[in-house]
C-alpha positions in Angstrom: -33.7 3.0 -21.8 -35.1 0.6 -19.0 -32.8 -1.3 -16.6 -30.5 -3.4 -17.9 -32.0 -7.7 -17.8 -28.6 -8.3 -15.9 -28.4 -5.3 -13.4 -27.0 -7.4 -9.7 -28.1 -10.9 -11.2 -24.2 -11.3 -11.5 -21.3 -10.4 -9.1 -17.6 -10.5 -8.4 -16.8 -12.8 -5.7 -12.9 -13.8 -6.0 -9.9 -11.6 -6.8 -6.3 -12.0 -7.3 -2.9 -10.5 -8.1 0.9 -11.0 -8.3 3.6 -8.9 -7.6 3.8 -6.1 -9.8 7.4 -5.3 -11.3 9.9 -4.5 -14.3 11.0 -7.8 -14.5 9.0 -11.2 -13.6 11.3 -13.2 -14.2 8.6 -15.8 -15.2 6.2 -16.2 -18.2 3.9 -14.7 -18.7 1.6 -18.2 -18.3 3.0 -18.0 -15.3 1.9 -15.1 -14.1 -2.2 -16.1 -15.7 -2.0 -19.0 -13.2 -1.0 -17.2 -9.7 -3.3 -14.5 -10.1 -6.2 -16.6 -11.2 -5.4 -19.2 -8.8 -5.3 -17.1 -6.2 -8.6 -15.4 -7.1 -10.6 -18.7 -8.0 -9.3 -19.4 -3.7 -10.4 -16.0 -2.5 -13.5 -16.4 -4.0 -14.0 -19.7 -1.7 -14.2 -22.2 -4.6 -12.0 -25.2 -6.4 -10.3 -24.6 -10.0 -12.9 -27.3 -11.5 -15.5 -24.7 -10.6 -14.5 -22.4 -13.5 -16.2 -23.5 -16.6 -15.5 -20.3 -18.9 -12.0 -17.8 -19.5 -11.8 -14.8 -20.3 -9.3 -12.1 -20.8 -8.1 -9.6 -23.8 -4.7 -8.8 -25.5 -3.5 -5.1 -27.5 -3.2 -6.4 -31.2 0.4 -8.8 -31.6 2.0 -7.4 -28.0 0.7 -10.1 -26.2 1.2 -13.7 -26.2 -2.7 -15.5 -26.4 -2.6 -17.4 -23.8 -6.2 -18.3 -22.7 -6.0 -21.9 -24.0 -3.3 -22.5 -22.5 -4.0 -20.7 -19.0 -7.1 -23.3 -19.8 -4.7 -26.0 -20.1 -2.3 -25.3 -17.7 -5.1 -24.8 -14.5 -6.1 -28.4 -15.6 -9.8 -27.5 -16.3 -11.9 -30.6 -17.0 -14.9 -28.4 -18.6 -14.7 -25.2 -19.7 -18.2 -24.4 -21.4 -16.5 -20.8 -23.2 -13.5 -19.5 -23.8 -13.4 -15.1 -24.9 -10.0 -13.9 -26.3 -10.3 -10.3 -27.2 -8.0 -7.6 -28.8 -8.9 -4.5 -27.3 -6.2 -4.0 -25.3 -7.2 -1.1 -22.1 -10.3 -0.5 -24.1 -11.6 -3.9 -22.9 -11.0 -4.2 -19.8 -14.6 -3.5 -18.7 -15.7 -5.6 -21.5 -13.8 -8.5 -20.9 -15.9 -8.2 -17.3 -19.1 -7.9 -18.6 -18.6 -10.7 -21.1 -18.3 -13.1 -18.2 -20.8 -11.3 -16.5 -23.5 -12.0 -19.6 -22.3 -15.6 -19.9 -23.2 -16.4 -16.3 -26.7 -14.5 -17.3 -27.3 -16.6 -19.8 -26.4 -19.7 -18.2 -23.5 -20.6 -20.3 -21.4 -20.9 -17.6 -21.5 -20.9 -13.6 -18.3 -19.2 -12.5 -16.2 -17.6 -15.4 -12.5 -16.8 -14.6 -12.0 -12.9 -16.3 -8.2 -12.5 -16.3 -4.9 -10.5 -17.5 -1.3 -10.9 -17.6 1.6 -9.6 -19.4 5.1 -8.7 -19.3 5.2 -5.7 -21.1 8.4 -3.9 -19.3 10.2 -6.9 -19.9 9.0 -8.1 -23.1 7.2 -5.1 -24.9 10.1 -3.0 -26.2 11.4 -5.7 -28.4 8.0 -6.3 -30.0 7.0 -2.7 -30.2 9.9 -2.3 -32.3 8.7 -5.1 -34.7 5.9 -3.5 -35.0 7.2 0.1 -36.4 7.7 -1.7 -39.2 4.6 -3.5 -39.7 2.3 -0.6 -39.1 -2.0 -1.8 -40.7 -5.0 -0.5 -40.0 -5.7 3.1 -39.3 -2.1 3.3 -37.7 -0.5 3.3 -41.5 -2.3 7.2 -41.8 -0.8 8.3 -38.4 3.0 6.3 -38.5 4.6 8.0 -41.0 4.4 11.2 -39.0 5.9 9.6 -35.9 2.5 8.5 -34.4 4.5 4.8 -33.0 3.7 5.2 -29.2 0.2 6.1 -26.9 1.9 9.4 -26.0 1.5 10.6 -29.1 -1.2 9.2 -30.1 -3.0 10.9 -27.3 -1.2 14.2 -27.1 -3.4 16.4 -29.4 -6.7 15.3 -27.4 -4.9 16.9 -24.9 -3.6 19.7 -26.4 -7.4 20.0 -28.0 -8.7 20.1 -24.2 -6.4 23.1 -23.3 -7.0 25.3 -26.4 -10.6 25.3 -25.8 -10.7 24.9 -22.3 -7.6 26.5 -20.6 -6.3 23.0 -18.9 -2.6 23.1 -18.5 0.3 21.1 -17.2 -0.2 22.2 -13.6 -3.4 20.9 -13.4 -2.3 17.0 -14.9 0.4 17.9 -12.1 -2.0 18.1 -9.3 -3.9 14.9 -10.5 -0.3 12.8 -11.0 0.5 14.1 -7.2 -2.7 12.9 -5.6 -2.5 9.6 -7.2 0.9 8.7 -6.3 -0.4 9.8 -2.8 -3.0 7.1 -2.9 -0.1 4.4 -4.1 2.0 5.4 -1.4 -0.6 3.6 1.0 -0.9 0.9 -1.6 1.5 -2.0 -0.8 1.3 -3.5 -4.3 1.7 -0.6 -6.1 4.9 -0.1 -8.1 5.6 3.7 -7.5 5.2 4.2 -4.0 7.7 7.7 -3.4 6.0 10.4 -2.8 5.8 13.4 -5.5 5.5 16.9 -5.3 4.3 19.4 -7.8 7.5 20.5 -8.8 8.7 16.8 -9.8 5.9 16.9 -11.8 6.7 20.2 -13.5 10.8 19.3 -14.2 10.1 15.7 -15.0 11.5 15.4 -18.7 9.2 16.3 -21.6 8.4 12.9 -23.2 5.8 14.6 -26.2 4.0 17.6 -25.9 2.2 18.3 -23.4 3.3 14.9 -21.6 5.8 15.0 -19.2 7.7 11.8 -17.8 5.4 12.3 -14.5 2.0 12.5 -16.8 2.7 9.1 -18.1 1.5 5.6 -16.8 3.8 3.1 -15.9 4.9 -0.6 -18.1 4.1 -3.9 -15.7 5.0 -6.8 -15.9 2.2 -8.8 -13.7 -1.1 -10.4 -13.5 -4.5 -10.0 -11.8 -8.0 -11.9 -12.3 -11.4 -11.9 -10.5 -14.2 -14.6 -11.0 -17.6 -13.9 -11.1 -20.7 -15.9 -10.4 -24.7 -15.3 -10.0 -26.5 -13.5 -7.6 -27.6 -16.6 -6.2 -24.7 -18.3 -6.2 -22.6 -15.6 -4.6 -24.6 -15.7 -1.3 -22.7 -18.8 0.0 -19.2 -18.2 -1.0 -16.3 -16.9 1.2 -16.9 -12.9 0.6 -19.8 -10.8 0.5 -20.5 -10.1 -3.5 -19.9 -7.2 -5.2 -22.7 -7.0 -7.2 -22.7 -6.0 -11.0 -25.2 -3.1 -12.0 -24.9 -2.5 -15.6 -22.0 -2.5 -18.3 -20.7 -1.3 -22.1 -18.1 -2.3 -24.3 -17.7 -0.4 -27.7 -16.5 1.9 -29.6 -17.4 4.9 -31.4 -16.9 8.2 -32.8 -17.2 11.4 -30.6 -18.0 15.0 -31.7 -14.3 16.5 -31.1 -11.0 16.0 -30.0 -11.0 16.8 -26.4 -13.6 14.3 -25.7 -13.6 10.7 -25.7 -16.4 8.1 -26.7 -17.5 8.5 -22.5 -19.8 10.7 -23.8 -21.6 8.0 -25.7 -21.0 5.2 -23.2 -22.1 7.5 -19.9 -25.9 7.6 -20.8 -26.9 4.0 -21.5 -24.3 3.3 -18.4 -26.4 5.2 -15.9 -30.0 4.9 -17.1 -29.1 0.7 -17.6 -27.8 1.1 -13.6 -30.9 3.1 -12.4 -28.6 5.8 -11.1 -27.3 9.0 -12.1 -23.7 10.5 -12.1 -24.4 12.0 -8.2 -24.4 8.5 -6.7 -21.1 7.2 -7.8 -19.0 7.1 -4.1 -15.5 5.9 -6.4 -14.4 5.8 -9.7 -11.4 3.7 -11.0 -10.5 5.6 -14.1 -8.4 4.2 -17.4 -5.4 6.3 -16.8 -2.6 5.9 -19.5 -2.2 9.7 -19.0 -3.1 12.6 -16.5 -5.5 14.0 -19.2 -6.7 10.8 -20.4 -7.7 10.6 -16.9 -9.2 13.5 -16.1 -11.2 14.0 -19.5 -12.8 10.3 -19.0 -13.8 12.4 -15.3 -15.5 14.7 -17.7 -17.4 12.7 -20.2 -18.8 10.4 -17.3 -20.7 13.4 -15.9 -18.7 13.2 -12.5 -17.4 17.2 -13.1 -18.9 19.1 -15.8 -16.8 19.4 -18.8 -13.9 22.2 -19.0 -14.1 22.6 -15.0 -11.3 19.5 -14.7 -8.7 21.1 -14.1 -9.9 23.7 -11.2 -11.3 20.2 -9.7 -8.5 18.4 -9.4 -6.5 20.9 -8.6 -9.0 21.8 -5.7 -8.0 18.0 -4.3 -12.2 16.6 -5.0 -10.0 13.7 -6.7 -8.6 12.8 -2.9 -9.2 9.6 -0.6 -11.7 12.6 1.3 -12.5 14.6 -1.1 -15.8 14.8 -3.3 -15.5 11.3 -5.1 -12.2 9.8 -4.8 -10.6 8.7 -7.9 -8.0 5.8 -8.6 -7.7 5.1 -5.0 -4.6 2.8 -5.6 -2.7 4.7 -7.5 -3.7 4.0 -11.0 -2.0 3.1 -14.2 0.0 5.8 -13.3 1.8 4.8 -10.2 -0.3 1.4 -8.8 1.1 -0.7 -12.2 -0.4 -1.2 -15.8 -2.5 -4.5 -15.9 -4.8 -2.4 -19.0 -7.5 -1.1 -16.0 -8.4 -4.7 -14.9 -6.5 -4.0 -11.9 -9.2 -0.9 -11.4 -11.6 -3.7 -10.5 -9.5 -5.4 -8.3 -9.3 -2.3 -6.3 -12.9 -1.1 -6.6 -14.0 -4.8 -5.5 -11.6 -4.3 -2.2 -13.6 -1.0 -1.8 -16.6 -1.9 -1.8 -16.3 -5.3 0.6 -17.3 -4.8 3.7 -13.8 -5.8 5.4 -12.3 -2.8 3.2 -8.8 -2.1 2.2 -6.6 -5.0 4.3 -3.1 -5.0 4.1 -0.5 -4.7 6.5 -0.9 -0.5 5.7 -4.9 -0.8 6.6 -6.5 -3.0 8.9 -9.7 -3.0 7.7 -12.7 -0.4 6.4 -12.9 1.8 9.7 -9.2 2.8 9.5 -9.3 6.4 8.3 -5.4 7.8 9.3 -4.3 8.2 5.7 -1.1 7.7 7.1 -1.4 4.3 6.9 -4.7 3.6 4.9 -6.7 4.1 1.6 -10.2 3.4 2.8 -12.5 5.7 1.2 -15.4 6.3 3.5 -18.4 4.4 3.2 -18.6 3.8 -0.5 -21.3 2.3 -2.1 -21.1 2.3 -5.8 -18.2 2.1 -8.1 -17.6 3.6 -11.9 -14.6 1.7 -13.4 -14.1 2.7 -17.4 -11.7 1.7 -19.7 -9.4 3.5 -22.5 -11.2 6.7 -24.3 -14.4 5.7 -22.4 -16.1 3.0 -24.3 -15.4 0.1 -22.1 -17.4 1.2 -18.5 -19.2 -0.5 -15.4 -21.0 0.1 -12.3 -20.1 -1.6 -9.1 -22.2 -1.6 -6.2 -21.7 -2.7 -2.4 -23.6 -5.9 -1.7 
C-alpha cells in the first residue's frame, strides 16, 4: 500500500480542555463550548474560522449535541457537521474525519470535539438501558454482560491462558501510569499507587480489579485542525497528521483486538514502521485492554507484554513511553480524545507546560512528564480499529 494522499497535508494546531471531575456541575453543552473555545484560541484563530464539527457519542449515553455546540458558538457557516456513535472506538476517527474534510477542501478549519458527563449522568442512563438491550448486546445481556468490564474480561482471561499474563503484570502497567498522572495537573487520579494497592484493590469481574479499571469523567476536550499550509502562520508550530483508520472488524482470536488489522495499513500509509514510534497514547479502558492494543500495534511482540511492562519499557524513560498523562485510567475518560491532547503537547516544541513542567528540557520527573525528544506519536482507540500517527512538525 503507497502513502496515504493526506500524509502531513493536514495538522492539529489548537487544543483545549476543562477541568476534569465527578461532578461538573454544568451541562454538558457547557462543557462542548469551554473546551472548544479554548482550543479554537490556542490555535491562534476567531470562532467564525470554524466551518465544520465534529465529535462522536456511545449509542443513547450521550446527549447529541453537535448542532447545538454549532448553535451555541454562534457559527455563521459551518460547511459540515459529523455526529458519530462509536463511542472510544472513534476517537481517532472522529480526527481523521476532520482531517479528510480539510483534504478535500470541504472545510478550512474543522473543530473535532468531546464532552460528556458520564460520572454524573451515566449511571441513571445505563440503567435504562439494561432494559432495552438491541443489537449484538441482546446475545451477551442475559448472562450479565451489562458493563465494559465484562464485556472485556474473557479477552483477558484468553490472553493469560495462552500466554501466561497475570494480574501482576496489569499491576505494574496501572502503577506506572498513575506515576505519569501524578505529574499531570489535570489529571483526576493523581495519588500515587504501589503494587500492592493494585493487588488488594477489590475484585470488580474476573480478572479486573478496582485498580485495573479506567475512571468515569465528567469533562470536555477539543482540538482544531487545519492544512499544512495554513498551519504555518498560526500561533503554534503544527503537529502534523501522517496517516489514519477508523473501522472495525473481526480478528482471529480472543486475546487480540482488531489492531492487528488496523497496524499494517497504519504504518505502510505513514511510511514508517513500528521502531520509529517515540510515544504512544493507548485506548485504555483496562490494564489489558491496554497492553494487548501495545501488542497488536507491533510496539512489543505479542505474548512478551507482560515481562515488558513489568520491566518499566512503558515509563516516561523507558523504551517508548506509553500514556504519558496518565490514561483513561487515572488522567480522566474523555473516550481517548484526550490521548491527542496529550500527544499534541508532546510533540510541540515548547513541550509539557504547566506549573509541574516548564517546558520540553525539564527532565526531573519530579516535577515533569516530558518524554525526551519525541518525534512521532501512535494514538489508537478501543479494540484497535480507530488509530493515527502524529509526528513533530
Amino acid at each position: 500500500m503507497p502513502e496515504q494522499a493526506i500524509k502531513d497535508k493536514t495538522a492539529i494546531v489548537g487544543i483545549g480542555w476543562t477541568a476534569f471531575t465527578r461532578k461538573s456541575g454544568v451541562t454538558t453543552l457547557s462543557l462542548a463550548a469551554e473546551a472548544s473555545l479554548k482550543a479554537i484560541a490556542d490555535a491562534g484563530l476567531q470562532v467564525q474560522d470554524i466551518d465544520g464539527v465534529v465529535s462522536f457519542f456511545y449509542r443513547r449515553l450521550e446527549n447529541q449535541i453537535v448542532r447545538d455546540l454549532v448553535l451555541a458558538l454562534g457559527l455563521k457557516k459551518c460547511n459540515f457537521e459529523l455526529y458519530s456513535d462509536g463511542g472510544g472506538m472513534w476517537n481517532c476517527g472522529a480526527v481523521l474525519s476532520g482531517a479528510m474534510l480539510v483534504h478535500a477542501g470541504v472545510c478550512k478549519n474543522v473543530l473535532v470535539f468531546k464532552a460528556h458527563n458520564r460520572y454524573s449522568e451515566g449511571r441513571a442512563l445505563r440503567a435504562e438501558r439494561a432494559h432495552e438491550v438491541k443489537g449484538s448486546g441482546q446475545f451477551t445481556a442475559p448472562f450479565g454482560v451489562h458493563h465494559a468490564a465484562a464485556s472485556f474480561g474473557p479477552y483477558a482471561t484468553a490472553h493469560m491462558a495462552r500466554y501466561g499474563t497475570t494480574s501482576l503484570d496489569f499491576a505494574h502497567l496501572a502503577v506506572t501510569q498513575r506515576s505519569h498522572a501524578v505529574l499531570n495537573k489535570k489529571a483526576m487520579m493523581r495519588k500515587p499507587i504501589t503494587i500492592d494497592d493494585h493487588q488488594n484493590s477489590r475484585l470488580v469481574i474476573y480478572p479486573f480489579r478496582l485498580l485495573d479499571c479506567c475512571q468515569e469523567t465528567d469533562g470536555g476536550v477539543a482540538l482544531v485542525i487545519t492544512s499544512a499550509e495554513r498551519a504555518r502562520d498560526l500561533k503554534h508550530a503544527p503537529v502534523h497528521i501522517m496517516s489514519g483508520i477508523g473501522g472495525m472488524g473481526r480478528t482471529a482470536g480472543l486475546w487480540e483486538t482488531n489492531g492487528v488489522n488496523s497496524a499494517p495499513l497504519l504504518y505502510e500509509g505513514a511510511g514508517i514502521t513500528p521502531r520509529d514510534v517515540s510515544i504512544a497514547e493507548i485506548y485504555d479502558p483496562f490494564t489489558f485492554m491496554c497492553m494487548t492494543h501495545i501488542e497488536d500495534f507491533g510496539l512489543v511482540k505479542k505474548g512478551e507484554i507482560g515481562r515488558w511492562v513489568t520491566a518499566g519499557h512503558n515509563h516516561l524513560d523507558g523504551d517508548l513511553p506509553v500514556n504519558t498523562h496518565g490514561g483513561l485510567l487515572s488522567e480522566a475518560h474523555l473516550h481517548g480524545l484526550n490521548h491527542f491532547i496529550e500527544a499534541v503537547q508532546q510533540l510541540r516544541p515548547e513541550g509539557v507546560v504547566d506549573d509541574l513542567c516548564e517546558g520540553p528540557h525539564t527532565y526531573d520527573r519530579s516535577t515533569c512528564r516530558q518524554v525526551r525528544n519525541p518525534q512521532i506519536a501512535l494514538v489508537c482507540g478501543e479494540t484497535g480499529g480507530s488509530a493515527m500517527l502524529l509526528r513533530r512538525a
